[in-house]
N, C-alpha and C positions, 0 to 999 in steps of 0.2 A: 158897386152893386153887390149885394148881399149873396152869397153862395144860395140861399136858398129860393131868392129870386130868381137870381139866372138859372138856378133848375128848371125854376116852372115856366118861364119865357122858353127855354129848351123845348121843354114837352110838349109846350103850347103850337112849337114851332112844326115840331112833328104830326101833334094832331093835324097843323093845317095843310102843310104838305097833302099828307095821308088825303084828304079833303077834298084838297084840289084834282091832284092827280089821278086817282084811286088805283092807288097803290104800284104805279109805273106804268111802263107803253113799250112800244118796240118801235126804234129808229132804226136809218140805215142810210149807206152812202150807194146810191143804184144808178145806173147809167149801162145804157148798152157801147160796149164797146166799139169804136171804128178799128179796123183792121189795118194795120200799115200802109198796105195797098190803095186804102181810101185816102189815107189823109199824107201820107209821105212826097203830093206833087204841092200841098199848098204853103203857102208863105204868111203870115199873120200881116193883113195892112190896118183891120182897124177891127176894135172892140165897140159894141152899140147896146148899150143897157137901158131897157124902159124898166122905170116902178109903175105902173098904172096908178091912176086916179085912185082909182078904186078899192085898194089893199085900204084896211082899216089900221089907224097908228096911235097908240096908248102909250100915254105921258104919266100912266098910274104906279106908282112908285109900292104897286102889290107882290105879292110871289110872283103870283103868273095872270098876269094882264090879258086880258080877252081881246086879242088884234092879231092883225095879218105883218103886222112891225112894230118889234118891239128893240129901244136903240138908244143907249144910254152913252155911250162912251166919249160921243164928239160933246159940244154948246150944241143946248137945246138950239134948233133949226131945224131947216127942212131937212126931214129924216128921208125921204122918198129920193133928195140929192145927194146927203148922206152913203145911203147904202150904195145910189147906183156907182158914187167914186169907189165905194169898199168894192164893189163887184167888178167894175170897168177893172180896177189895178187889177184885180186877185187872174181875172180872166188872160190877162194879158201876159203875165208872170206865167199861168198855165200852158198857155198858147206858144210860150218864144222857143221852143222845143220843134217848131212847124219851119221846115230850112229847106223847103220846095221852092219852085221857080210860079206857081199861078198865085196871086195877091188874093185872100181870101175878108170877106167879112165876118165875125161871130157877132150874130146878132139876139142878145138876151133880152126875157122877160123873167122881171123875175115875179114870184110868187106867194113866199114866203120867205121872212126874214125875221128869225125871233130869238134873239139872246138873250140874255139873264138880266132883269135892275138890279141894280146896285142893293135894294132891302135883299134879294133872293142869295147875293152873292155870300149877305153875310150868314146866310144861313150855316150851321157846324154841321150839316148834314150832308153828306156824298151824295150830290144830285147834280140838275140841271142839265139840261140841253140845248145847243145852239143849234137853231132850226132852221136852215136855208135848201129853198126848190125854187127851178127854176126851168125855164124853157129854152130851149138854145135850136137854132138853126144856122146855116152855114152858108151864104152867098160870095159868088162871084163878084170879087171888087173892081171890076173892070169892065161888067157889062149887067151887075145886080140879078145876073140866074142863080136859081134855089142849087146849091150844088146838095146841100140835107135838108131834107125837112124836119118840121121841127120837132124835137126829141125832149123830155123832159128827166130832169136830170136831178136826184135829190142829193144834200151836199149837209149832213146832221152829224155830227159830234161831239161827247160828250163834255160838257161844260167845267168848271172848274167853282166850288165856295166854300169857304169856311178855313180852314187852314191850310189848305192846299194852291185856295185861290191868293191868298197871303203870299205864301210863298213862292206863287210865280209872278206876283206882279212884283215882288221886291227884285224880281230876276230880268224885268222888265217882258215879262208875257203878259199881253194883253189879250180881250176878249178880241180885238181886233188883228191881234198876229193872229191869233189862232185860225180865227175865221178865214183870214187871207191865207194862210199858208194850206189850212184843207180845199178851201176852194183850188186853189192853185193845184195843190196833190189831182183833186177829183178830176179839172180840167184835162192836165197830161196823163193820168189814164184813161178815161174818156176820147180823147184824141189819138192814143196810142204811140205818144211821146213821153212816155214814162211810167213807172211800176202801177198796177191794176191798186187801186186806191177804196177797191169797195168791199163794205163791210156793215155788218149787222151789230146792236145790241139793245138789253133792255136796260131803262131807266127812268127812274120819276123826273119829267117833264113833261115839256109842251113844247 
């Protein structure tokens, strides 16, 4: 490709960016904290992740696809089973920090789950956003009472494309560590088995 091609595919890229997103947003990882006191009796027995029917899921290989899931990294399938294994692990990774004596359930919904295609990643622009919210509550595994009701918990951080994103997958970081391992971060501060995980910033995403 000609240097002055890939200029203008560049700038093109930019305009479209610019287009899509208008011009950035502000994400954030938010979650009210449980207090030691609340969560220090319970024991993790099982993690429970619904995707609902209902979340819309785009297979459009755009910048930024118009859905509630967007999920490139496994063989196209069911992405709604997809995410709930990426969520089921990530929760549970969070959760093994919980070394109380009452068996507890986390029971998720999640709500949104939006990571980069594979066209956005190659983008040479410092963007993107990995978009995951979700709903969580807390039952009794041993007699199914609400020990929390349900809390909504946002879990967004910024993404990785162009030479950066290069550069970590040759180190083998994927969209999907990354995912899992904030999730996991947000989970144990959320529960207060580990360091306060929440955070703000701006960037052009979705």
């Amino acid at each position: 490709m000609s240097q002055t091609r890939r200029a203008a595919l560049l700038g093109l890229t930019a305009v479209l960016l610019s287009a899509c997103v208008g011009g950035g947003g502000s994400f954030k990882t938010e979650y009210d904290p449980l207090g030691a006191d609340v969560s220090r009796a319970w024991r993790l027995a099982e993690v429970r992740v619904a995707v609902p029917d209902s979340l819309t899921i785009s297979e459009e290989e755009t910048l930024l696809p118009n859905a509630d899931i967007v999920w490139r990294e496994d063989p196209l399938g069911d992405r709604r089973a997809q995410v709930a294994t990426i969520m089921k692990n990530a929760i549970a990774t969070g959760a093994s920090g919980l070394r109380g004596s009452r068996p507890v359930i986390i029971d998720v919904t999640v709500t949104r789950f939006h990571a980069l295609t594979f066209r956005a990643e190659q983008s040479e622009s410092d963007w993107g956003v990995h978009n995951i919210k979700f709903n969580a509550r807390v039952l009794d595994a041993s007699t199914g009472a609400v020990l929390l009701e349900t809390v909504t918990i946002r879990a967004e951080l910024p993404a990785l494309s162009g030479a950066a994103m290069r550069a970590a997958r040759a180190k083998g970081q994927t969209q999907k560590k990354m995912i899992s391992n904030h999730v996991a971060r947000t989970i144990a501060g959320w529960l207060g088995t580990g360091p306060d995980n929440r955070n703000d910033f701006s960037r052009q995403g979705n």
